[in-house]
TIZAVEX-150459 format. One record per residue (C-alpha): residue number from 1; residue in one letter; x, y, z. Coordinates in steps of 0.001 Angstrom, whole numbers, always signed. Layout:
  torti  tordo        x        y        z
    NUM      A        X        Y        Z
...
This chain:
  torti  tordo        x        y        z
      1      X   +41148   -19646   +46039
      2      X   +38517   -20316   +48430
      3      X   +35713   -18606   +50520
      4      X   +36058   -17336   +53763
      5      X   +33732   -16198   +56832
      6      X   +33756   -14840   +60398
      7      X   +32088   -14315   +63270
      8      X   +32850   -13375   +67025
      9      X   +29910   -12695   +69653
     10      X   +26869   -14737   +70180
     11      X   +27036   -18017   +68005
     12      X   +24009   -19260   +68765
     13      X   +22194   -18036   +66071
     14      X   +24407   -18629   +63468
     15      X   +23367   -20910   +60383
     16      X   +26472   -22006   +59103
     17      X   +25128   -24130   +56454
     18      X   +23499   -21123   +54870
     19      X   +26787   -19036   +55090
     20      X   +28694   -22102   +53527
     21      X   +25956   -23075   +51054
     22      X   +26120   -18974   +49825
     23      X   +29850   -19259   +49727
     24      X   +29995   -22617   +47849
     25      X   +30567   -21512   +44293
     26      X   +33968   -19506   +45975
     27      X   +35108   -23253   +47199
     28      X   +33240   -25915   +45795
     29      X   +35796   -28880   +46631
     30      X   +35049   -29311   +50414
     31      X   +34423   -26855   +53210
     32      X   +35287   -26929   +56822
     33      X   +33930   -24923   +60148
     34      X   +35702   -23931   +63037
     35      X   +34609   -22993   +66503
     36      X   +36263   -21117   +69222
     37      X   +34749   -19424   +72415
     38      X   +34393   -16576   +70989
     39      X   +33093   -16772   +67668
     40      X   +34014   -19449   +64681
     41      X   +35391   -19509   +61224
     42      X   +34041   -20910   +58503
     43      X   +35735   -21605   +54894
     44      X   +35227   -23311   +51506
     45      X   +38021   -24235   +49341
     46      X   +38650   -24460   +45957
     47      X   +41728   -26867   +46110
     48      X   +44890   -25859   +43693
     49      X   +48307   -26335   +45674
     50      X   +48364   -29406   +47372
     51      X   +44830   -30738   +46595
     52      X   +44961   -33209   +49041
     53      X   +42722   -33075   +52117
     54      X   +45512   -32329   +54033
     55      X   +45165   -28841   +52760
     56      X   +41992   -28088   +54299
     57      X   +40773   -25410   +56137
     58      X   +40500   -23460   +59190
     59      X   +43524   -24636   +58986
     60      X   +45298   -24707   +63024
     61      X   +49022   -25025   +63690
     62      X   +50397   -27574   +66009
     63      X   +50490   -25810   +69174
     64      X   +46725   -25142   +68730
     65      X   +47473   -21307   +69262
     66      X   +46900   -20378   +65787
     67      X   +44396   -20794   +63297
     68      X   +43416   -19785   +59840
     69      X   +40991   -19053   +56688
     70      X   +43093   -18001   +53564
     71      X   +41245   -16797   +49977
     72      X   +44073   -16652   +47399
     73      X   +47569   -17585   +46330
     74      X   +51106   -16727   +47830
     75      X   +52999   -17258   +44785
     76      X   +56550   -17451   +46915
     77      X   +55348   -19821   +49423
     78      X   +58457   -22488   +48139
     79      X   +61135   -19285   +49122
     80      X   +59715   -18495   +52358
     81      X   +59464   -21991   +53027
     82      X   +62899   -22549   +53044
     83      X   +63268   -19356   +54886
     84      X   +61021   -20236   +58319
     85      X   +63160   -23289   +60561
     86      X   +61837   -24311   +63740
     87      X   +58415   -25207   +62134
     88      X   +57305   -28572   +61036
     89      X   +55318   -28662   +58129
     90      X   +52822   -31030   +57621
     91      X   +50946   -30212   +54179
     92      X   +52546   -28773   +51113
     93      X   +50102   -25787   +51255
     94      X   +50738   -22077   +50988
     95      X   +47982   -21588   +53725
     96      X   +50655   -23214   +56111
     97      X   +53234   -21017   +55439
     98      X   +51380   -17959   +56008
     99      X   +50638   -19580   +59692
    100      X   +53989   -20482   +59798
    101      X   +55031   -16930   +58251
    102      X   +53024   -15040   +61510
    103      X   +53994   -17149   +64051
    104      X   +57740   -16388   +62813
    105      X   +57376   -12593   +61713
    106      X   +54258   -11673   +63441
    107      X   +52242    -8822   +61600
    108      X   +55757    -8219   +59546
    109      X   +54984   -11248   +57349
    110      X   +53373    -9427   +55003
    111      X   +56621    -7225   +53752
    112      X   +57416   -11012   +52465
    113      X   +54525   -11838   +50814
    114      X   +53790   -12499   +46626
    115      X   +50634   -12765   +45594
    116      X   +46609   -11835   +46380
    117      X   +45146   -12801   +49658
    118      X   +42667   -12263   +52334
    119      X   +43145   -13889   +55458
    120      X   +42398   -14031   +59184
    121      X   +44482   -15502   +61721
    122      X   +43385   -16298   +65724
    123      X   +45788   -16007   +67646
    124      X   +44914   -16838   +71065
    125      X   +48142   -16517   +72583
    126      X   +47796   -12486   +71951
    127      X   +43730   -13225   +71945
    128      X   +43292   -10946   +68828
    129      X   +42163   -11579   +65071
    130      X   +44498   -10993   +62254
    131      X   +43149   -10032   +59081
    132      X   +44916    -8820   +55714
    133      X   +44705    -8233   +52254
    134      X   +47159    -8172   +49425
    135      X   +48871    -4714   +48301
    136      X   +46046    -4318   +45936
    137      X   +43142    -5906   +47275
    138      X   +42797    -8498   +44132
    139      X   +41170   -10787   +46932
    140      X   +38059    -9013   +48644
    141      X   +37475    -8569   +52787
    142      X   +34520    -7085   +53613
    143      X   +33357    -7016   +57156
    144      X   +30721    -5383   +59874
    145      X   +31612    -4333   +63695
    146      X   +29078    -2631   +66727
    147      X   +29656    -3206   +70084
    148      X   +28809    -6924   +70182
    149      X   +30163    -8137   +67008
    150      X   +32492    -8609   +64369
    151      X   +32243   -10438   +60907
    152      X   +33585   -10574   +57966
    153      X   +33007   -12757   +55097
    154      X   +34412   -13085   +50695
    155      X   +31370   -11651   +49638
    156      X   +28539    -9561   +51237
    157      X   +25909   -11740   +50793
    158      X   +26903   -13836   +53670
    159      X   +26967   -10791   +55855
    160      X   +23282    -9792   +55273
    161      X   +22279   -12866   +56301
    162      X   +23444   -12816   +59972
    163      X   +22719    -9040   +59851
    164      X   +19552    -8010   +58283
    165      X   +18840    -5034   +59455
    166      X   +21486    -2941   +57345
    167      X   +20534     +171   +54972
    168      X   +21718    +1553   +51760
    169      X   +24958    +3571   +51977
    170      X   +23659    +6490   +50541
    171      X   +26450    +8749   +50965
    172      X   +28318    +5991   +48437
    173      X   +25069    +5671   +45665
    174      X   +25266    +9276   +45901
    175      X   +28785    +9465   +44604
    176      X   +27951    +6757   +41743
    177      X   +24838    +8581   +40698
    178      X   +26652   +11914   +40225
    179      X   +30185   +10565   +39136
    180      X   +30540    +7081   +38782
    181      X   +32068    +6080   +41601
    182      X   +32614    +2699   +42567
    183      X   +35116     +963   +45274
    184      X   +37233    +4137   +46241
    185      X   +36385    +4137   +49966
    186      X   +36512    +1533   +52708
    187      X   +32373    +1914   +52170
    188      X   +30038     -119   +50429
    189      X   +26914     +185   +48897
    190      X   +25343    -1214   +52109
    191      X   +25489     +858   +55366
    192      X   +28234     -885   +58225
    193      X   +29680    -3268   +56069
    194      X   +33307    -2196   +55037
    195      X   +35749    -3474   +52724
    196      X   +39421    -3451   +53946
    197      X   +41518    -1746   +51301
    198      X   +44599    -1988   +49951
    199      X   +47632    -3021   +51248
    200      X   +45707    -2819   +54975
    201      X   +45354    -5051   +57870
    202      X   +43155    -5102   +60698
    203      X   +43645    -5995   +64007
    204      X   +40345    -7184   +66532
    205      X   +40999    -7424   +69966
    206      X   +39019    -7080   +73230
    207      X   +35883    -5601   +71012
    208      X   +37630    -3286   +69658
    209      X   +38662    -2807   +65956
    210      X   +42115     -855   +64598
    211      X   +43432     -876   +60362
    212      X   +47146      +86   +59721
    213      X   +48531     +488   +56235
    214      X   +51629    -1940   +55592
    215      X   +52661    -1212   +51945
    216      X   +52464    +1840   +49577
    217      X   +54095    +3073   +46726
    218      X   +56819    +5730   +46759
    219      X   +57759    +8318   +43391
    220      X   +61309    +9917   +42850
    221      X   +61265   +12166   +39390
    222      X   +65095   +12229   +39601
    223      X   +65439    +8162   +37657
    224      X   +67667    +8760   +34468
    225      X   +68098    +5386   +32401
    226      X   +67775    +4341   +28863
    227      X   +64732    +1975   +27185
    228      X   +67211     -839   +26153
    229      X   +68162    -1004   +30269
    230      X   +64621     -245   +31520
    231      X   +63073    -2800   +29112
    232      X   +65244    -5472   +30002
    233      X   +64739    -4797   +33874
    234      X   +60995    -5121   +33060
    235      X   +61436    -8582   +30687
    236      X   +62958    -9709   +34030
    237      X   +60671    -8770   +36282
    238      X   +57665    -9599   +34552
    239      X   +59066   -13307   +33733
    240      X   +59668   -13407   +37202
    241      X   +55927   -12908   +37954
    242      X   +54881   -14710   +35307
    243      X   +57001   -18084   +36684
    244      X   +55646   -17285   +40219
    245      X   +51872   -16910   +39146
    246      X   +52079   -20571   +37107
    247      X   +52721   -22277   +40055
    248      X   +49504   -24455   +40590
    249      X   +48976   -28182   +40921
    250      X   +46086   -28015   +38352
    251      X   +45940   -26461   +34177
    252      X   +46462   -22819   +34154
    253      X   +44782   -21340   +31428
    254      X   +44274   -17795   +29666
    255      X   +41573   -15116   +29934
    256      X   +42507   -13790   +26069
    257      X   +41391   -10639   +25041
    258      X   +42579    -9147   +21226
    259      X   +44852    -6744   +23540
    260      X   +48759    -6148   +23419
    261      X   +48979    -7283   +27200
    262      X   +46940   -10730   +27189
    263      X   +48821   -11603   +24392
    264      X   +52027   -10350   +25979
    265      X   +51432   -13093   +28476
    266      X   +50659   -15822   +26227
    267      X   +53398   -15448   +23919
    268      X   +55515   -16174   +27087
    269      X   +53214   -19189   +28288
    270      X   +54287   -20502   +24623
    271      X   +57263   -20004   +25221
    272      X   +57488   -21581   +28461
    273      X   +54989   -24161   +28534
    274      X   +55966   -25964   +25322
    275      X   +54976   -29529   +26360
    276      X   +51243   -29060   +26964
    277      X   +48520   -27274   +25231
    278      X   +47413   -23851   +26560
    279      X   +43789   -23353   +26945
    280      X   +42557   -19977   +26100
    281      X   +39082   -18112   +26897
    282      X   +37310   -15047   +25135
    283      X   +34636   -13461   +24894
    284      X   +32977   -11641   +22027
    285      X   +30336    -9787   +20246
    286      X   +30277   -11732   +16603
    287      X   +30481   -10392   +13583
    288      X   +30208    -6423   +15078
    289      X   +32569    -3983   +15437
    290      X   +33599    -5061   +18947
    291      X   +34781    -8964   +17717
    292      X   +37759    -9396   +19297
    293      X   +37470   -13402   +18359
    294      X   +38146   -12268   +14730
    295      X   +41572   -10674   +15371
    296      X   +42759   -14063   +17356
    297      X   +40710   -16790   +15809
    298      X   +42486   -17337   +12347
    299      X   +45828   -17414   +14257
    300      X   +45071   -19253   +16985
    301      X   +42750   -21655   +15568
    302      X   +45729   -22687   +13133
    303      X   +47925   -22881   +16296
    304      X   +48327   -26465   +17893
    305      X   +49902   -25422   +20694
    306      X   +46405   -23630   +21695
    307      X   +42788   -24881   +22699
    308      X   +40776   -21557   +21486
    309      X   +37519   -21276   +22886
    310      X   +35276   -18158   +21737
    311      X   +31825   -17529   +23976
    312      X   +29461   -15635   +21660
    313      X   +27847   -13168   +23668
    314      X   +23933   -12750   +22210
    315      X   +21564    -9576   +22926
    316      X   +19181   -11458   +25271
    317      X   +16790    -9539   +28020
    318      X   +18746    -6749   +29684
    319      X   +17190    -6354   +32887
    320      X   +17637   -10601   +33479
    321      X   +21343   -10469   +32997
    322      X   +21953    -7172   +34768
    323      X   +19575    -8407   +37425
    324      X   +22130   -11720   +37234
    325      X   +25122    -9727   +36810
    326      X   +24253    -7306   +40213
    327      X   +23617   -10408   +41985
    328      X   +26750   -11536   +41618
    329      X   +28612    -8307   +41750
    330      X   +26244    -6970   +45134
    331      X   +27198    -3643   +43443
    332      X   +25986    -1716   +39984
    333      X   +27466    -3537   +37324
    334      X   +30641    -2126   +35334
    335      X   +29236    -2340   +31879
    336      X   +27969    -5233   +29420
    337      X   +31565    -6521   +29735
    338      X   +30748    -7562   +33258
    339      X   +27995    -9922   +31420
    340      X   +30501   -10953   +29128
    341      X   +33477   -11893   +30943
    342      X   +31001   -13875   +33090
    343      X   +29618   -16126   +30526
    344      X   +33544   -16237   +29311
    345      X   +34370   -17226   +33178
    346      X   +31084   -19867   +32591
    347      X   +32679   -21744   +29548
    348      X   +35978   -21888   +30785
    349      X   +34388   -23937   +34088
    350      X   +32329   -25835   +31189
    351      X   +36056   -26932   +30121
    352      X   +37000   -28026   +33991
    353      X   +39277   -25164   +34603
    354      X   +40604   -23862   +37845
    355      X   +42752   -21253   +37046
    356      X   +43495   -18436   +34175
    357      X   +46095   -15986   +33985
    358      X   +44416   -12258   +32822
    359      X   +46457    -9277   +31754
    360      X   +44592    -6429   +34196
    361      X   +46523    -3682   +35804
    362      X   +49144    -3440   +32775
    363      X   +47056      -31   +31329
    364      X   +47552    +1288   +34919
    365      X   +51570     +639   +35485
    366      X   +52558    +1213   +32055
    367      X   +50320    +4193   +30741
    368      X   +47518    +2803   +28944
    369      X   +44634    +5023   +29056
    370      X   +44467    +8153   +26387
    371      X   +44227   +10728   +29735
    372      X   +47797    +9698   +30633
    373      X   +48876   +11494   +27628
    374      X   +46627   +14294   +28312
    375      X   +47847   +14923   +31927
    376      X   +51529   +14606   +30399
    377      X   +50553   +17257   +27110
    378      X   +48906   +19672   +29602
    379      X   +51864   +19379   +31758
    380      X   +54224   +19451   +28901
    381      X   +52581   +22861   +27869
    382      X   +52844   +25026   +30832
    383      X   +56469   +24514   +30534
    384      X   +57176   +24104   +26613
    385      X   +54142   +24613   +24421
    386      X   +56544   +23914   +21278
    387      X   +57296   +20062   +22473
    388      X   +53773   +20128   +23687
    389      X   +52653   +20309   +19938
    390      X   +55133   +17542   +18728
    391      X   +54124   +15211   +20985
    392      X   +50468   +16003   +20706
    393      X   +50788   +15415   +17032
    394      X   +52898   +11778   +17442
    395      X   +49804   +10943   +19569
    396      X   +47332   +12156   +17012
    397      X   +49082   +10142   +14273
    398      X   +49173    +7286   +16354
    399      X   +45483    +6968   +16939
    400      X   +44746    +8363   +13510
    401      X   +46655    +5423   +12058
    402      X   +43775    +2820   +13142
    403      X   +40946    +5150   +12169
    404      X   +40474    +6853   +15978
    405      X   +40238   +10595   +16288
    406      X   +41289   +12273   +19747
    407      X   +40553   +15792   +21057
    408      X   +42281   +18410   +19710
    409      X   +44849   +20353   +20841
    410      X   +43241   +23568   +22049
    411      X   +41164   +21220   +24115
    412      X   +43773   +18639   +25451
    413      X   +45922   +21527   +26734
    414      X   +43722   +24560   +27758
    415      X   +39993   +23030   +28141
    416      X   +38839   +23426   +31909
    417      X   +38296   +19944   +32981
    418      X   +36601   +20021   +36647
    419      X   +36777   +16292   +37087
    420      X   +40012   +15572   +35717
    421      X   +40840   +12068   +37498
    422      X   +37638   +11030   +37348
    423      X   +37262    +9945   +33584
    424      X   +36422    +6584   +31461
    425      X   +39231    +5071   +29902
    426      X   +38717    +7160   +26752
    427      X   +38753   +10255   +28516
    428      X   +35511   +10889   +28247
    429      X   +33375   +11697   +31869
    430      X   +31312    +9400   +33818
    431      X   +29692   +12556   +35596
    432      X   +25456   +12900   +35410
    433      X   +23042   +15465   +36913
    434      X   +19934   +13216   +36783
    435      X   +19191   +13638   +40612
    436      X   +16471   +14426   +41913
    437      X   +16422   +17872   +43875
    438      X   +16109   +16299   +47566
    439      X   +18947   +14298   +47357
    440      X   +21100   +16210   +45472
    441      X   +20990   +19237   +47984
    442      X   +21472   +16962   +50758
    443      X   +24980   +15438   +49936
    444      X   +25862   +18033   +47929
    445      X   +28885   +18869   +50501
    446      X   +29812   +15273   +49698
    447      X   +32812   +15607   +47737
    448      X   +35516   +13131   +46397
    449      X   +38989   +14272   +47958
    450      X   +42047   +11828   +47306
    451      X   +44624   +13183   +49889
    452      X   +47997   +12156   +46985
    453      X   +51064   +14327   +47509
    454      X   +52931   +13271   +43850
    455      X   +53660   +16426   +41891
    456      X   +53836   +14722   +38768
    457      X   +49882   +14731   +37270
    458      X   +50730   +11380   +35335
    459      X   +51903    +9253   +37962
    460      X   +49196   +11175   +40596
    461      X   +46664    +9548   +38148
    462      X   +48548    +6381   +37961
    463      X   +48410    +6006   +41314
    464      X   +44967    +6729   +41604
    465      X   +43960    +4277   +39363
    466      X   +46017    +1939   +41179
    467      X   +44457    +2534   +44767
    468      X   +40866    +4261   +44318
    469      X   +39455    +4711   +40628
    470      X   +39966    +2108   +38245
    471      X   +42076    -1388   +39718
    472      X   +39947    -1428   +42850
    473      X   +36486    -1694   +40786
    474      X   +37747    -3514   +38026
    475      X   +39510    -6327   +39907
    476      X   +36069    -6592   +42314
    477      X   +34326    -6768   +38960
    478      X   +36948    -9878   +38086
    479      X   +36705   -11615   +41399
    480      X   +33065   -12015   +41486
    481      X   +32848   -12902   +38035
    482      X   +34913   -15343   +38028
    483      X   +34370   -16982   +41402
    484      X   +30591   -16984   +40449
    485      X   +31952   -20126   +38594
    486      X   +34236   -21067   +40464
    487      X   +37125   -19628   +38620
    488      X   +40189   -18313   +40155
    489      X   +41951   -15229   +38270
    490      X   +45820   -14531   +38312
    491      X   +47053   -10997   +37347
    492      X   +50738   -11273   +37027
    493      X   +51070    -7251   +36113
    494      X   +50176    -6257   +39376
    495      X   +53254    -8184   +41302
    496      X   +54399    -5048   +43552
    497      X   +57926    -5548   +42658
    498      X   +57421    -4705   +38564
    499      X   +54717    -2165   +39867
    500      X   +57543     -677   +42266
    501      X   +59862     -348   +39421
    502      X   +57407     +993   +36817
    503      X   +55939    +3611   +39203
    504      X   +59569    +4906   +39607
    505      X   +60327    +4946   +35502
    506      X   +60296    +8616   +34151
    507      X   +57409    +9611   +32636
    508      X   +58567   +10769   +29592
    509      X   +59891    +7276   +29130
    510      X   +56075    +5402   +29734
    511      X   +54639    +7680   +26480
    512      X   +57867    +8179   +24433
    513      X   +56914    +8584   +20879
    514      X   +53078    +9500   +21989
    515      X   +52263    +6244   +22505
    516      X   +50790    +4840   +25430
    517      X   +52142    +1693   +26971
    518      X   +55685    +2363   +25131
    519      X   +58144     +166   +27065
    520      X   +55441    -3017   +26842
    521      X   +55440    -1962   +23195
    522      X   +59188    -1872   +22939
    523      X   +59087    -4988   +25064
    524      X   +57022    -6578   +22368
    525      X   +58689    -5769   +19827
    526      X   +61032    -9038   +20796
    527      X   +58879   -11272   +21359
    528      X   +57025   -11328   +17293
    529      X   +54135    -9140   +18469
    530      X   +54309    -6377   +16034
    531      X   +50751    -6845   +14740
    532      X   +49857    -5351   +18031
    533      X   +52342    -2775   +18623
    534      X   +51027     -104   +16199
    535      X   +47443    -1236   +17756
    536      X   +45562    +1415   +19994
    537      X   +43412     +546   +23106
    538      X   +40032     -377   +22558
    539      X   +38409    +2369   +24794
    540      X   +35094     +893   +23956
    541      X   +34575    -3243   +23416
    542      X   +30940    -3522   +24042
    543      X   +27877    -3064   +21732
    544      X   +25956    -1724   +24959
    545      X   +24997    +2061   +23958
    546      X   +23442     -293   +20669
    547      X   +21766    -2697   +22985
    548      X   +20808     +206   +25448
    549      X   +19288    +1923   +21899
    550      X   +17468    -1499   +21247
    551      X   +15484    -1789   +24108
    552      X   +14042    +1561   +24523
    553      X   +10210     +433   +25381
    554      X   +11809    -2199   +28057
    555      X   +14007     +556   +29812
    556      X   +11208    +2959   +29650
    557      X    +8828     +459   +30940
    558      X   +11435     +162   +33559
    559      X   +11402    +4006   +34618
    560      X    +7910    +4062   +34425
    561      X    +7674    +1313   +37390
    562      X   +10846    +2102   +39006
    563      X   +11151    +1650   +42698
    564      X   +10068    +4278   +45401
    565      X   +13621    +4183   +46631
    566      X   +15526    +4881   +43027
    567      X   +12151    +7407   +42542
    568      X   +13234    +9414   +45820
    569      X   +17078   +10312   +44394
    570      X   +16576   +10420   +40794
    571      X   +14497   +12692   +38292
    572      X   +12710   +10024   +36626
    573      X   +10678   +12550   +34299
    574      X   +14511   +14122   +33707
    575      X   +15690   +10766   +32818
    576      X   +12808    +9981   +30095
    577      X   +13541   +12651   +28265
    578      X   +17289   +12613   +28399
    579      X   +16754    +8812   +27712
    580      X   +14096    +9345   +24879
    581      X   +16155   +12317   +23039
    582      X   +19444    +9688   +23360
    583      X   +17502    +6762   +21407
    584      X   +16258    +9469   +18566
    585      X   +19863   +10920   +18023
    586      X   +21946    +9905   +15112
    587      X   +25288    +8805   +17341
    588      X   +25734    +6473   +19767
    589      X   +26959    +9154   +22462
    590      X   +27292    +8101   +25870
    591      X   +24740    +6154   +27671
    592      X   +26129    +5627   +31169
    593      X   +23712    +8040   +32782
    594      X   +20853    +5351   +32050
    595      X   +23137    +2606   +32413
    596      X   +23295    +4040   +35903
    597      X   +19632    +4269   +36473
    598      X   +19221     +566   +35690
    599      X   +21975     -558   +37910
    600      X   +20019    +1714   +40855
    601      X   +16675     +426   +39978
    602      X   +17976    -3645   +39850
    603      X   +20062    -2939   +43051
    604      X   +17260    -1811   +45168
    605      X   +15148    -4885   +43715
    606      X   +17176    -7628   +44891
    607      X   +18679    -5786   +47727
    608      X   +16898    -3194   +49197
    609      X   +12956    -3236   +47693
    610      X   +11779    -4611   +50998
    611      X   +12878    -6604   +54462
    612      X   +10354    -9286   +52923
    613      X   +11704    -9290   +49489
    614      X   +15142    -8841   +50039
    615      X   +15780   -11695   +51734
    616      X   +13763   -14176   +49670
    617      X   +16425   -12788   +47012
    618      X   +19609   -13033   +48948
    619      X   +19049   -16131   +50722
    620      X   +16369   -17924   +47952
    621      X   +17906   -17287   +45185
    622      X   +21558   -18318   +43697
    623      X   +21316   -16096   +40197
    624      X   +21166   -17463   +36916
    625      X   +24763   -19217   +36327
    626      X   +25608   -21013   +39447
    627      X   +28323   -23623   +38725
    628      X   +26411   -26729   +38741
């Protein structure tokens, strides 16, 4: 897991121990620069397979034709090792074998490649740049192009730097303002600079730029097979994954939540890493109703097979940890839990950890989220309103079990929902109208159109989720976090040969019963987790609508003195009122529509406020929790 940075056109002015010093925390273990006629690479490594400094990087092949920066892990490397002849390795790196992997395959090498990556490749022999990411985009590539240059970088940051003249993306704050938005599009928050999306690469030749898709997933309806046969398939699978994403030449921990799927993972780690202790990580609000410490610690504590560290996460100042969070993130912050799992991602680096494992993407492939079941009971309905109501009422009594209530019927199955794919986990919306008139009438026309021809609504949200709504943010969320301390994150649930096979399941079989995430259930069930198969999802972990509640003269001292830019696209007096009548109510209700003011206001501070100001904050300043 490393760092990585571009740049082709005029050199001259490049600092490249600014870029490497902003990039350090991505690679703090050496770095490495690389010059070519037309532009340079530059790269900082955080050293896990073959930590030797053999394994350094730009990394060139023999010939000299070829050269590369790599951010991630091929998990297969050993396989398609043995697979590419004719080469002679010199360093027991994965980085080589993706040079070795082109030079072999060309642009086809990544049909055989495991694992999360960004990369880019010079090839002079074809004089073009080749740059990729994984099938998912776990590892980021963002990058800027006009008719003199191209760059691309880990992180944004290090693009601002060489180019300081760029804008707000106001087409994209527009479509977080009105309905949460975040990472669906190829945009940013910052106008020019581009992210390359999933399962993409990008070829830069002669000044000119081109992306091609080289992966996507396919649906057939017409799978008919049992859960003792699909289950298995998926035990195999998924221990497949799991053996492929331990490889590592330092400790591979756990990111441990109080979750079915985290602990899926670790009951196999036990069971496969008997020898040595495994060192797990969580985060949690003590002794409220969102401790998930106190569901694992009495276990685990008693466990000596486990190193169990808890990071108590304390109400502090707001606006200093978003402020610390958005640095980090160069985006609005997902939520308290962005503040948490960074302070989480700050202990574990405390305890000289490289690597955890992390259980994200298994609500997305195996049907986690409560408006799976509503797509599925609406589409159940048109066709049998009868089996509609049974399964409706094996979901209610599921829920109802551990004291959660769901909609009802009349409203799962006949209540007009406008935005249906664009929902928080719990169903509920993420859409405000808190705009102010101006800017509300001028990207009005702006609309959110996903272009998915699956039939089936379940797997069109799945998919979704996958590609635009929900893995793209969440697993930008996870990188920054965690590489803000030099932490790299594995997420074995998103190998694209279990998410191939999941995709492809029946639908029916994913919610059997009314229960989300059935076959991981069923799966489970095997393994001594039944204390967590009758266990819904916690939709929401954080105290933040309580904290949000809690510092009502601090956010409206912060609308008061927001900035002229958040002043010119929201209704500030709108917001004070909403904000005011929110505090005085009797329920906690849902605060995003502030949450998203802050984010806006803190934004524009450190990135946008002024020329002057913003870059005495993106080059002056390293945020609050810098590895050290």
């Amino acid at each position: 897991m490393c760092g990585i940075y571009g740049y082709f056109g005029n050199t001259s002015s490049i600092d490249t121990s600014l870029i490497l010093k902003k990039l350090l925390h991505r690679g703090p273990d050496n770095q490495g620069v690389h010059y070519f006629s037309e532009g340079l690479f530059a790269h900082t490594r955080l050293s896990i397979i073959d930590t030797a400094d053999r394994g350094r990087q730009p990394m060139s092949s023999a010939c000299g034709n070829y050269t590369i920066v790599f951010n991630g892990e091929i998990y297969n490397y050993v396989e398609l090792k043995k697979k590419i002849r004719n080469y002679s390795f010199v360093t027991e790196t994965d980085t080589e074998v993706i040079l070795a992997a082109y030079i072999k395959w060309g642009v086809s090498c990544l049909e055989y490649f495991r694992g999360m990556f960004a990369f880019a490749i010079m090839d002079r022999a074809s004089n073009h740049v080749f740059c990729a990411t994984d099938r998912f985009s776990i590892k980021p590539f963002y990058y800027y192009h006009d008719s003199s240059t191209f760059t691309f970088s880990s992180e944004i940051k290090p693009l601002l730097i060489t180019k300081k003249n760029i804008s707000p993306n106001y087409t994209m704050i527009y479509h977080y303002l009105s309905s949460g938005g975040l990472n669906f599009s190829h945009e940013t928050f910052f106008d020019k600079i581009f992210q390359l999306q999933p399962s993409h690469y990008l070829i830069f030749k002669k000044g000119k730029l081109s992306t091609h898709r080289y992966w996507d997933l396919s649906y057939s309806d017409e799978v008919s097979i049992s859960v003792d046969r699909s289950t298995q398939e998926i035990r195999e699978r998924l221990e497949e994954a799991l053996h492929l994403h331990m490889r590592s030449d330092v400790d591979v921990g756990l990111s441990l939540s109080s979750g079915l799927d985290s602990h899926y993972i670790l009951n196999w780690m036990r069971r496969n890493k008997p020898s040595s202790k495994i060192s797990c990580f969580t985060f949690s609000y003590l002794n409220t109703n969102y401790d998930e410490a106190f569901l694992n610690e009495k276990s685990l504590n008693q466990n000596k097979e486990i190193n169990y560290f808890i990071t108590p996460i304390q109400k502090g100042h707001l606006i200093d940890e978003l402020k610390n969070d958005i640095y980090w993130m160069e985006e609005p912050s997902l939520g308290l839990a962005t503040h948490g799992a960074f302070l989480n991602y700050q202990t574990a680096h405390h305890k000289k950890m490289k690597v955890l494992l992390d259980g994200q993407g298994a609500d997305e492939i195996f049907g986690g989220y409560q408006y799976y079941m509503h797509h599925y009971i609406r589409h159940v309905f048109k066709e049998n309103p009868s089996e509609a109501q049974t399964l409706y009422q094996k979901f209610k009594l599921f829920h109802n079990q551990a004291g959660l209530e769901i909609d009802s019927f009349t409203d799962m199955t006949q209540k007009n929902l406008p935005n249906l794919y664009l929902q928080a986990n719990d169903a509920t919306s993420m859409s405000s109208h808190d705009l102010s008139n101006d800017f509300k009438n001028t990207f009005k026309e702006s609309f959110i159109n996903f272009q998915v021809n699956i039939s089936c609504p379940v797997k069109k949200a799945m998919y979704l989720d996958l590609f635009y709504l929900k893995i793209p943010r969440l697993l930008r969320f996870q990188d920054k976090c965690s590489m803000s301390q030099s932490i790299e994150v594995r997420v074995p649930f998103l190998d694209h040969r279990l998410v191939e096979y999941l995709f492809n399941l029946p639908t029916q079989l994913l919610l059997e019963s009314g229960q989300p995430k059935f076959l991981l259930r069923s799966l489970a069930h095997k393994f001594n987790l039944k204390h967590l198969i009758s266990k819904p999802k916690l939709y929401v972990s954080t105290p933040q609508r309580e904290w949000i509640k809690n510092s009502r003269e601090l956010i409206l001292d912060r609308l008061h003195s927001a900035c002229p830019e958040v002043k010119a696209i929201m209704d500030i007096e709108k917001l004070k009122e909403k904000f005011i009548a929110y505090c005085e109510s009797d329920t906690l209700g849902n605060s995003f529509f502030i949450w998203k003011f802050l984010n806006m206001d803190v934004w524009f501070e450190l990135y946008h406020d002024s020329k002057e100001n913003r870059q005495l904050n993106v080059e002056g300043w390293h945020g609050l929790g810098a590895p050290q």
